[in-house]
N, C-alpha and C positions, 0 to 999 in steps of 0.2 A: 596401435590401440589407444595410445597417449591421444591422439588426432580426432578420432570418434569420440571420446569422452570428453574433449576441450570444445567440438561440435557438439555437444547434447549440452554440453551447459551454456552454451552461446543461444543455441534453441529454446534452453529454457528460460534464460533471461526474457527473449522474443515474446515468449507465451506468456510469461510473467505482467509483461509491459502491456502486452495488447490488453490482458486484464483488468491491469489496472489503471489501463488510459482510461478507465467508464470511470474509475472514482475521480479521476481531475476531472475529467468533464464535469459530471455532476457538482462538484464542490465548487467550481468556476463558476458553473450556471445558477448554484443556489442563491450567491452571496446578491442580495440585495431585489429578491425574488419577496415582494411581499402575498404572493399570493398561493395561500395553501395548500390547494388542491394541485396547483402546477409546480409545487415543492413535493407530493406526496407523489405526483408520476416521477418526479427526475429521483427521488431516491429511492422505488419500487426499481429502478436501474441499479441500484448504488449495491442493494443488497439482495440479487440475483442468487437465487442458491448456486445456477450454474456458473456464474460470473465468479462467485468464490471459489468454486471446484476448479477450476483453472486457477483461478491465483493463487488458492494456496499450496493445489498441486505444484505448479511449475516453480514455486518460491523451494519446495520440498527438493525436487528434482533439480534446480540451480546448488541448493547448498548442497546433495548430495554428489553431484557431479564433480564442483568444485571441489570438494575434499578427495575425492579418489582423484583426479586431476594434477592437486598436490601432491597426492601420495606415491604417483605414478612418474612424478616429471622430479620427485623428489625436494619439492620445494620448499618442506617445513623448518628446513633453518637461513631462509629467508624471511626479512622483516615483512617486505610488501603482501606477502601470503597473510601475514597475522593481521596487518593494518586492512587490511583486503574485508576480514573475515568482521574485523572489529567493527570496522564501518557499516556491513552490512544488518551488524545487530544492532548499532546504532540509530540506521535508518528507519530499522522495523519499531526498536523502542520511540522515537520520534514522530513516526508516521499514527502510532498507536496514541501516544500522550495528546500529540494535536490537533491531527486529524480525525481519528475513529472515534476519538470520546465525542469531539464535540460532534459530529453526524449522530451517532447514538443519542445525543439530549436531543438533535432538530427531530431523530425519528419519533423521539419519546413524546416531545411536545407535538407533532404532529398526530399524534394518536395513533400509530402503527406501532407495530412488534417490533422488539429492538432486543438486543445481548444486552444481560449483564453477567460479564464475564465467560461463562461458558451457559448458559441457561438461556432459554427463549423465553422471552416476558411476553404476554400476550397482550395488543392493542388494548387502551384504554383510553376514555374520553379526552380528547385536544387539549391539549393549554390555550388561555385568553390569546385571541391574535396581536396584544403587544408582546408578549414573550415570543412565540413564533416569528415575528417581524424581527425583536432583538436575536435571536441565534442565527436566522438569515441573513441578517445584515452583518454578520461577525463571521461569516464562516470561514477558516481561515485557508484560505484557497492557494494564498502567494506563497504561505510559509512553509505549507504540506509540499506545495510544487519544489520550493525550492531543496527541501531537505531534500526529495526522492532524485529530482533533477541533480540538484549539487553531488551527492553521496554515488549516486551510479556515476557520474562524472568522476569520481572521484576512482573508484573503486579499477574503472574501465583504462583510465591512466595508470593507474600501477597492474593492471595487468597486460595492457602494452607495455610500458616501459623498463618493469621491474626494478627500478631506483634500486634499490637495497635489499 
């Protein structure tokens, strides 16, 4: 059973990833996109209601697998299980501070609905197209990358290797 449940959560990483390949692409593709209308189609991708239901499903279904996973193989007094777990709230608090705010202000000045916090804000008239220009030209695409890339690299290594 241990083997099925370390499969569903390898799966759900999978599904997780494919999810959220749409946000690197977009955030790659925005940076230095000055033009509106072709910044309003790539993040009509970005904030997919279906595109989230996958991602935040499978983010659900990764952490819940992993914990029965640990609990199963007996791994909680293991360091690399905590450092595992730590990293991955890390990523999310990271991914959220540098990434999702700043898409959130391009949706915002772009004139589309956008979260604040848990509430849907409805479309309002555009920001001046120098603001739009500045959040496009700043999107931070390398640093989102890296923390998601870096941190699952990370994470993937002590669950190969178990160090400690």
């Amino acid at each position: 059973m241990y083997d099925w449940m370390v499969y569903l959560h390898v799966l759900a990483v999978f599904a997780f990833l494919l999810a959220h390949g749409v946000s690197t692409i977009v955030i790659f593709r925005l940076r230095g996109r000055p033009d509106p209308a072709e910044a309003r189609a790539w993040m009509e991708l970005y904030i997919n209601d279906r595109v989230f239901a996958v991602l935040y499903g499978s983010l659900l279904l990764l952490l819940v697998t992993g914990i029965v996973a640990a609990f199963m193989g007996n791994w909680w007094n293991r360091g690399w299980v905590w450092l595992s777990l730590a990293l991955l709230v890390g990523i999310i608090a990271g991914m959220w501070l540098v990434g999702t705010r700043h898409m959130t202000h391009i949706r915002k000045a772009l004139g589309m609905p956008h979260f604040n916090g848990r509430t849907t804000v409805p479309a309002a008239p555009p920001a001046p197209p120098d603001e739009i220009d500045a959040l496009l030209a700043t999107a931070p695409a390398l640093p989102v990358a890296l923390i998601g890339f870096g941190g699952l690299a990370a994470i993937l290594w002590l669950m190969m290797f178990k160090p400690f």
